[in-house]
C-alpha angles and dihedrals in degrees: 000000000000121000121228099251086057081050096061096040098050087048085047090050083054107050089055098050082054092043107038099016086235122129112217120165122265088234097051082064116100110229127172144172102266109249111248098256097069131049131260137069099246135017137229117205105200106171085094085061099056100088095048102039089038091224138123104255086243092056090039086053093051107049093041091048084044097053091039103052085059108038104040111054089192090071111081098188137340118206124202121230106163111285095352119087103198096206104195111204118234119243084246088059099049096042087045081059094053085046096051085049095058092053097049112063087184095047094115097053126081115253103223136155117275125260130172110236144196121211110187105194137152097018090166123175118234106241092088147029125259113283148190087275089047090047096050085055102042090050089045088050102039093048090047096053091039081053090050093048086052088059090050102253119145099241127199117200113207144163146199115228113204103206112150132059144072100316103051076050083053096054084034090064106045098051083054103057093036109016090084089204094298126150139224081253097044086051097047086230122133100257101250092036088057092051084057096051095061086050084053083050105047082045083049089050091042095051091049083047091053093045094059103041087053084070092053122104080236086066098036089052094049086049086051085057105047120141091220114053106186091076123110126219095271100045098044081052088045103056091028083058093096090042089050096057089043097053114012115020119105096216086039086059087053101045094049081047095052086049093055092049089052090048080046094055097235109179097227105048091045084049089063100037088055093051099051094040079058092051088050101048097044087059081049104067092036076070104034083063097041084057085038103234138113151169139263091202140013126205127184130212091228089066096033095056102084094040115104096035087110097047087051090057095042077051095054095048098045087050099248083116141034128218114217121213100266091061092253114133128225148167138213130239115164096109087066088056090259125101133242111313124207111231099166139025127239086244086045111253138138128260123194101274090048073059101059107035083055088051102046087052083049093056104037075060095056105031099031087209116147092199119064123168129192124212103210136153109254091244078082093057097107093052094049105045080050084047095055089042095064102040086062083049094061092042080243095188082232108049091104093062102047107121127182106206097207131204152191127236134269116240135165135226084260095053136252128346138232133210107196092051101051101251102122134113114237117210096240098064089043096061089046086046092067101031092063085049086060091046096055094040081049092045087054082066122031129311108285127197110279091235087050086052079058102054100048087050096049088043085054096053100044096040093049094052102032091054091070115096092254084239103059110081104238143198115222110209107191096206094054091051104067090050094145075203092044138087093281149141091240095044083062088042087053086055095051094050095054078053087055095042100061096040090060094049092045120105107238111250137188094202124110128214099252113164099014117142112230111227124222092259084056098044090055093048099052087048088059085046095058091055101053087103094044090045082051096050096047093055094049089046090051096039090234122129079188086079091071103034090071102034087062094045090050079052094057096039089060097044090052075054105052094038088064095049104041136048110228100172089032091040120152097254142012087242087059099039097058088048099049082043093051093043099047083046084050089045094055095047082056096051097038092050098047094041083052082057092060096049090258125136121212114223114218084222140006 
């Protein structure tokens, strides 16, 4: 459905090509709200049309208003000011839109040619439970794919699981020297969470390790050596901290040990691999359904990593890519404004980057979808502009549509957080975080239903962090996002269930509206209204959930608006009465479908 701004400039476009005998686009046409001194609904600028048109703007606004005013009923009245025609819509006009919205259940979704579609979120590793970072990423991804889906596109949700590498070894090993054999029941811990706690406890050892050594003639005499020598005790341990696991740490030396054994297949140590990753994905499910989303395939990196190694040789013979003397295989990119990056090693093994060209192939082969986007944290640019390099180089069918879907980090009120040592925030508490907010707000009023609690909470959380533009780094703070006043997911659920509220407590009535004038509020929320396809495909088109977001609560702003200054059960007329009835109900189908977009329930009542 067009909006009306669409309308007047298509009856504009129109009205040129009558007039001049010249085609320009509708949408090449400037069209505003009229500001509230001046008369008129909408307004035409016409100064951009004089050298086309090869008229003076006056002239241009005239015969456009004239031509206009006769030969299109909808227009009321049009009003000259130099080069600017104010056209005000008649009531007919603005009650046949809200007619064409009730009988059109889609009107509020872009109609665009189908595409098929991958969306890559979440993609966490298993040494830890979810946390505030994951969930930034899972609601971008979810809301981006569920926005895809409203424009009509065949979407495939996917992740990457990282399950294999040094730090899973790291959690592996401690569990083994202190677990003791117990289990996430035995020990009373959500599954994934106790699997993080053994990757907190082998950081906790290693620190103690690392303490100790620091007082030993083999550390004073490595101080005594170093290259810079401007550096103080602290900060050379500090620095030397990562050198130190992968040469002279005892549980460095076992974990690597415990890595090689798992690249060797040994029984025993895949045995237990297998058994702790299944401890880590079965906590995360339990949260992927408490934030309501899920996947249509997972992959693992402990199958993907040796995926890409034969497009890298048929690379290197066709000479996309070099071989240096070592073996190793690389490819150049400084053409793309990027440097030399390494695909193979000399021994012949794949890097991250060897991973995911040979990935992306898999899953162009699957899925057959020319648009992939990848929802990953900024501190990846780099890769991924390398990453879509490459895939052009090779002529991949697909480049064109590889999209990195960039964000910003997650902080608190309190800073950043940090995984090793134990000072993140996992998802889960989170969740209960600000569900408890919503409890207490809801307590202050009246008991409320536990899952509406839920809601509201859940509502808090995704709202709150969905609203900021993905590319801005951001700071959640769970207490300001349950302000029932603020910029907030329940302050747009309130809205709806005025909506709700009203309609439940409405006669029903076969009357229209017919003859009803339209006052100025209406007229501005039917105009939101009109823009809901045009809000969707722009944040499709931007990749930003955020668009949205904002555009829903600016909805629902207008609408709280709107329910304290006019009756709608008590309304003047009959007349008045059905078509405040018919746009509030039209209101709430907007809310409710663009909050849906962003992973967010609406509650009847709260």
């Amino acid at each position: 459905m067009k909006d009306i701004i669409n309308d007047i400039q298509i009856a504009v476009a129109e009205a040129v090509k009558e007039i001049y005998k010249t085609d320009i686009a509708p949408e090449d046409f400037l069209v505003n709200p009229t500001k509230k001194e001046h008369q008129g609904d909408y307004t035409l600028v016409t100064f951009a049309l004089a050298k086309a048109l090869r008229q003076a703007p006056p002239k241009i606004a005239a015969d456009l208003g004239d031509y206009l005013a006769t030969a299109r009923p909808w227009i009321s009245d049009v009003e000259v000011i130099q080069g600017f025609l104010n056209i005000s819509l008649g009531d007919d006009y603005w009650s046949s839109r809200l007619g064409e919205m009730k009988r059109d259940p889609n009107f509020w979704k872009p109609a665009m040619p189908k595409e098929k579609v991958m969306v890559e979120f979440s993609s966490p590793n298993t040494n830890k439970p979810l946390h505030l970072g994951h969930i930034r990423n899972i609601l971008l991804g979810w809301s981006v794919s569920k926005i895809f889906e409203a424009c009509g596109h065949e979407v495939f949700k996917v992740q990457i699981v990282n399950d294999r590498g040094i730090a899973i070894c790291k959690s592996m090993l401690a569990w083994m020297k202190f677990g003791k054999d117990q289990t996430p029941e035995q020990a009373g811990r959500k599954s994934d969470h106790f699997v993080g706690d053994w990757y907190v406890r082998f950081e906790t050892e290693f620190v103690k390790e690392y303490t100790l050594w620091q007082s030993t003639d083999e550390a004073k005499a490595i101080f005594e050596k170093r290259t810079d020598r401007d550096l103080d005790t602290p900060a050379f341990f500090k620095s030397y901290k990562n050198k130190y696991f992968n040469t002279i740490s005892a549980l460095g030396k076992e974990a690597r040990e415990l890595l090689l054994k798992w690249e060797a297949h040994d029984e025993e140590t895949i045995a237990l691999w297998k058994k702790m990753n299944g401890w880590v994905y079965a906590g995360f499910d339990e949260t992927y359904r408490q934030l309501g989303v899920d996947f249509d395939k997972l992959y693992y990196e402990s199958e993907t990593y040796v995926l890409g190694k034969g497009i890298v040789e048929e690379g290197l013979q066709k000479g996309v890519f070099y071989q240096k003397n070592d073996g190793s295989v690389w490819v150049d990119l400084t053409d793309d404004g990027l440097d030399h990056k390494i695909l193979l090693r000399s021994d012949g093994t794949s890097v991250y980057m060897t991973q995911d060209v040979g990935t992306a192939q898999v899953r162009y082969d699957e899925f057959g979808a020319k648009r992939m986007t990848y929802v990953v944290a900024d501190e990846q640019n780099y890769h991924f502009q390398a990453l879509f390099a490459i895939m052009k180089k090779l002529g991949a069918p697909y480049a064109d549509g590889l999209h990195h879907l960039s964000y910003g980090m997650v902080d608190l009120p309190e800073g950043k957080m940090k995984s090793r040592e134990g000072t993140v925030v996992d998802a889960d508490d989170l969740m209960r975080t600000v569900i408890d907010e919503a409890g207490e707000a809801a307590a202050e009023r009246e008991e409320v239903d536990d899952d509406i609690i839920r809601m509201i909470g859940m509502a808090a959380l995704k709202f709150f962090i969905i609203k900021v533009d993905p590319r801005k780094r951001m700071t959640f703070d769970p207490k300001a996002s349950v302000d029932m006043h603020g910029q907030t997911g329940p302050y747009i659920q309130n809205a709806y269930v005025r909506i709700q509220s009203i309609l439940r407590r409405a006669e029903s009535s076969d009357s229209g509206y017919a003859g009803y004038v339209v006052n100025e509020d209406e007229k501005l929320l039917l105009n939101m209204l009109g823009q809901s396809a045009g809000i969707i495909e722009n944040a499709a088109r931007d990749y930003s959930p955020a668009v949205i977001a904002n555009y829903a609560f600016s909805l629902a702003k207008e609408y709280h608006r709107y329910y304290h200054e006019v009756q709608v059960l008590k309304a003047e007329s009959e007349a008045a009465k059905n078509f405040r009835l018919q746009l509030i109900e039209t209101i709430g189908v907007v809310l409710k479908n663009t909050m849906d977009l962003l992973g967010i329930e609406m509650p009847d009542r709260m």
